[in-house]
C-alpha positions as CSV (number, residue, x, y, z in Angstrom):
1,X,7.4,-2.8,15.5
2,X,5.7,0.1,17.7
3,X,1.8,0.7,18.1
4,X,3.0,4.4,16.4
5,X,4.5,2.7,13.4
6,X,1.6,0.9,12.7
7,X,-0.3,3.2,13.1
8,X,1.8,5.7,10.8
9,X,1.4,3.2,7.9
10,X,-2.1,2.7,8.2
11,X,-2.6,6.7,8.4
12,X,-0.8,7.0,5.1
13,X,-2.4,4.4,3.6
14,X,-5.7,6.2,4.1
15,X,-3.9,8.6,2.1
16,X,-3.5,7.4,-1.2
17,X,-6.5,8.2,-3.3
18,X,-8.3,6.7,-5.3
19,X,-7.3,5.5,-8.2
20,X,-3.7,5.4,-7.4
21,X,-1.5,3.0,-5.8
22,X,1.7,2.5,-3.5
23,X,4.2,-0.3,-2.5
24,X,4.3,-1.6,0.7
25,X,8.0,-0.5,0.8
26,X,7.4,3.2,0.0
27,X,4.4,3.2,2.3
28,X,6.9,1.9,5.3
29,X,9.7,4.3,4.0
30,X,7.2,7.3,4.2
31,X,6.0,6.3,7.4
32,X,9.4,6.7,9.2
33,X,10.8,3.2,8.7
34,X,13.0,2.3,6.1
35,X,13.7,-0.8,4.2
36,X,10.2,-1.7,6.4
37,X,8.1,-3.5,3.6
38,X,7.4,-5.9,5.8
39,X,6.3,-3.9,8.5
40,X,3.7,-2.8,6.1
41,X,1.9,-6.4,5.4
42,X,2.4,-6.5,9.3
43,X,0.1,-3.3,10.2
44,X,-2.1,-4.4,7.1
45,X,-2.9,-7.9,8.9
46,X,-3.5,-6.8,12.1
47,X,-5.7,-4.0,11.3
48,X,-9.3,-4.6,12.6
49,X,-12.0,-5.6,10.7
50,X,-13.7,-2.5,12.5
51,X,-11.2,-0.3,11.4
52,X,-11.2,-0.6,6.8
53,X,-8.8,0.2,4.9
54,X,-7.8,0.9,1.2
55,X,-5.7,-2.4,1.3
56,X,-5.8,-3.2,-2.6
57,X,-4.0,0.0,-3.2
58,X,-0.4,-1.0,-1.9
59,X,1.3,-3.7,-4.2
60,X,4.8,-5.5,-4.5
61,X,7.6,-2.9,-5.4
62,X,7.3,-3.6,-9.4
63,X,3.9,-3.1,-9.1
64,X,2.8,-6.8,-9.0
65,X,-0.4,-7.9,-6.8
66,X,1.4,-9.5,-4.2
67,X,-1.2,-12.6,-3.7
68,X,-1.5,-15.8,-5.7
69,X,-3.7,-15.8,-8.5
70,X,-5.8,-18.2,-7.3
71,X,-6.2,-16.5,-3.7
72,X,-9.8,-15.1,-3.1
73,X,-7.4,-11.7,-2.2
74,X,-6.1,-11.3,-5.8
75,X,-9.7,-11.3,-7.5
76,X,-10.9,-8.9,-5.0
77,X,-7.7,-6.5,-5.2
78,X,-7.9,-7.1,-9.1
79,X,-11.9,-5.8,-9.0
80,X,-11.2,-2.7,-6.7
81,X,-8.0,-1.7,-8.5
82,X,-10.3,-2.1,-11.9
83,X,-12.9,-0.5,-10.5
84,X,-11.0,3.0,-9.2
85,X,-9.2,3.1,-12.9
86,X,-6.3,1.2,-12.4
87,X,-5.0,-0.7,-15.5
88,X,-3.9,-3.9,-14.2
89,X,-2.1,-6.0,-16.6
90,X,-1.0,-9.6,-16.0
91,X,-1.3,-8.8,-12.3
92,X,0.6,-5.8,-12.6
93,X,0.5,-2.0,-12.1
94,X,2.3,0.5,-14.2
95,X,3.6,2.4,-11.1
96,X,5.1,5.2,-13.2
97,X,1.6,5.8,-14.1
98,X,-0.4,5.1,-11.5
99,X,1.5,5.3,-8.5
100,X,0.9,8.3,-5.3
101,X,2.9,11.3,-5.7
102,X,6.1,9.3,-4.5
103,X,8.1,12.1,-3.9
104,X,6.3,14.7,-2.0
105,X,8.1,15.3,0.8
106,X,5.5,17.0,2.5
107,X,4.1,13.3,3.0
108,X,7.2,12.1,4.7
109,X,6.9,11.4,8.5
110,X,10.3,11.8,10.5
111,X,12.6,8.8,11.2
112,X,12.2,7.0,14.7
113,X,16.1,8.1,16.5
């Protein structure tokens, strides 16, 4: 992975407003790379501590809070979900209701040739 496709994903990612959520394989696929979920939790990972991000809003593709329940990650992404309005239920989101304007194209960055 590229220093500009991390970099696309983590630009997006500061897209997605509050209250809302995203998958890590849409967030990929918007940002140029397709079938690229795990290029996602990549540029999540190694983004700085200097450099914060709105992590908790980017789940599993059904919507599912992609850490084990008894990781300190899943309380914390549970809380800040809660917190912005997001109805999580048994770990999961409803992403037909709570999920980022999916299909606006105007968000979609150009494939990589």
């Amino acid at each position: 992975m590229s220093d500009q496709q991390l970099e696309a994903i983590r630009s997006l990612l500061r897209c997605v407003p509050s209250g809302r959520v995203t998958s890590y394989g849409r967030l990929a696929a918007r940002a140029g790379i397709p079938r690229g979920a795990r290029v996602a939790v990549a540029a999540l990972r190694q983004t700085p501590d200097d450099q914060p991000l709105p992590w908790h809003r980017v789940l599993r593709a059904d919507g599912r809070i992609a850490f084990a329940t008894d990781h300190p990650h899943y309380a914390e992404q549970l809380r800040r979900l809660r917190d912005e309005g997001v109805v999580v239920s048994g770990g999961r989101v409803d992403l037909s209701r709570f999920g980022w304007a999916e299909d606006s194209p105007e968000l979609l960055l150009p494939a990589d040739d």
